[in-house]
C-alpha positions as CSV (number, residue, x, y, z in Angstrom):
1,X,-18.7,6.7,-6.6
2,X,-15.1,7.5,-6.9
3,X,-12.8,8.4,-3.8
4,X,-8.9,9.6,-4.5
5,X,-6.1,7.9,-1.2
6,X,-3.0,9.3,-1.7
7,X,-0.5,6.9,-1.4
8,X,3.0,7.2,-0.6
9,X,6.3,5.3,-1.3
10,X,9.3,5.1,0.8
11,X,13.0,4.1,0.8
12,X,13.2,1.3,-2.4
13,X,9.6,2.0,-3.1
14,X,10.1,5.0,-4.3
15,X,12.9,3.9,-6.8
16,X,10.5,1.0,-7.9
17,X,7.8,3.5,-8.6
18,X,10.0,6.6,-9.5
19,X,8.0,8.8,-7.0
20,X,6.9,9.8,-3.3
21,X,3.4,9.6,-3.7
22,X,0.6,9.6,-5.9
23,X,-2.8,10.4,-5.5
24,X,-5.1,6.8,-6.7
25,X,-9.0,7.5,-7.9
26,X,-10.5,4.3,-6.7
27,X,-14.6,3.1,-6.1
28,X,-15.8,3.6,-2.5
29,X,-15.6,0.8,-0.9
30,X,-12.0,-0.7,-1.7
31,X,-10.0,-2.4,0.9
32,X,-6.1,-2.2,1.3
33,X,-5.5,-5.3,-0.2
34,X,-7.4,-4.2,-3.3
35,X,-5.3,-0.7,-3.7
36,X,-2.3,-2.7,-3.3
37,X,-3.0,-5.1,-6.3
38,X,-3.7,-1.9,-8.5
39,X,-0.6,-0.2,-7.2
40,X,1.6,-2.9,-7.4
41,X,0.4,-3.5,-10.8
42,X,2.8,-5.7,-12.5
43,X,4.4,-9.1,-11.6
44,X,7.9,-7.8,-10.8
45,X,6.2,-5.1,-8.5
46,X,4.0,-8.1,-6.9
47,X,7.2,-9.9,-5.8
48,X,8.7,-6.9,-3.9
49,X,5.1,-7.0,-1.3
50,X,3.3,-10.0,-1.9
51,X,4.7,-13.5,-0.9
52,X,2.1,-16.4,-2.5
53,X,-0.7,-14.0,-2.6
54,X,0.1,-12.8,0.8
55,X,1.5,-9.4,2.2
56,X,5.3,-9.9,3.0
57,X,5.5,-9.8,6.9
58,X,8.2,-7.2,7.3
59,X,6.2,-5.0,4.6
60,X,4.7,-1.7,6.8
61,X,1.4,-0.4,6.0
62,X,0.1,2.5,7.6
63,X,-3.6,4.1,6.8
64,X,-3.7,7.6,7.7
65,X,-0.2,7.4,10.6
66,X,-1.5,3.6,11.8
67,X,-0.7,0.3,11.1
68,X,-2.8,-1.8,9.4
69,X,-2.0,-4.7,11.7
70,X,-3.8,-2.8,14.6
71,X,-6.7,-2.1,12.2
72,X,-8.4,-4.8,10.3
73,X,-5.1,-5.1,8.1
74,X,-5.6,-5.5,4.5
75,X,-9.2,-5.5,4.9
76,X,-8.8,-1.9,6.2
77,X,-11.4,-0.4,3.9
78,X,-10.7,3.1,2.5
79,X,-12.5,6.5,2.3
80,X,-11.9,9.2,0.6
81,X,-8.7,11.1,1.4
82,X,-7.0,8.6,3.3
83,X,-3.7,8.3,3.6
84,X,-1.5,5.2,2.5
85,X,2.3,5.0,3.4
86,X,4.2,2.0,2.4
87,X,7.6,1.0,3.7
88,X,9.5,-2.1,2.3
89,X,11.1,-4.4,4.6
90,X,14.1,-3.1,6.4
91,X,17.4,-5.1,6.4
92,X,20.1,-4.7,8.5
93,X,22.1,-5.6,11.6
């Protein structure tokens, strides 16, 4: 069965992806870890979230307003109309 998650981009990710959001069809069932590997869909996307397979530590992931960290982060599983916001890491100082 297919579900739609809108997903949305902020601050560099939405230069990388040349939106603010964008609604994903995906099968019932998919994790957050899995929609990020078909959102971040090419090598040079990869590198800007993933570090050695793993999700960068100062990447933010919220599902629906709340981070995935205090859910079961990327194993967060997804139903339809949920809500994905993504937020690079933050330098400054």
């Amino acid at each position: 069965m297919i579900q739609r998650i809108n997903v949305q981009f902020f601050a560099t990710f939405r230069d990388i992806f040349g939106t603010k959001a964008m609604e994903i069809a995906v099968e019932t069932g998919i994790n957050i870890g899995e929609l990020l590997n078909l959102v971040f869909d090419t090598q040079e996307r990869r590198g800007k979230i993933f570090d050695n397979g793993k999700l960068k530590p100062h990447v933010i992931i919220l599902k629906n307003g709340r981070h995935i960290q205090n859910l079961d982060g990327v194993e967060t599983e997804l139903k339809e109309g949920d809500k994905v916001s993504i937020f690079p890491p933050i330098a400054g100082g």
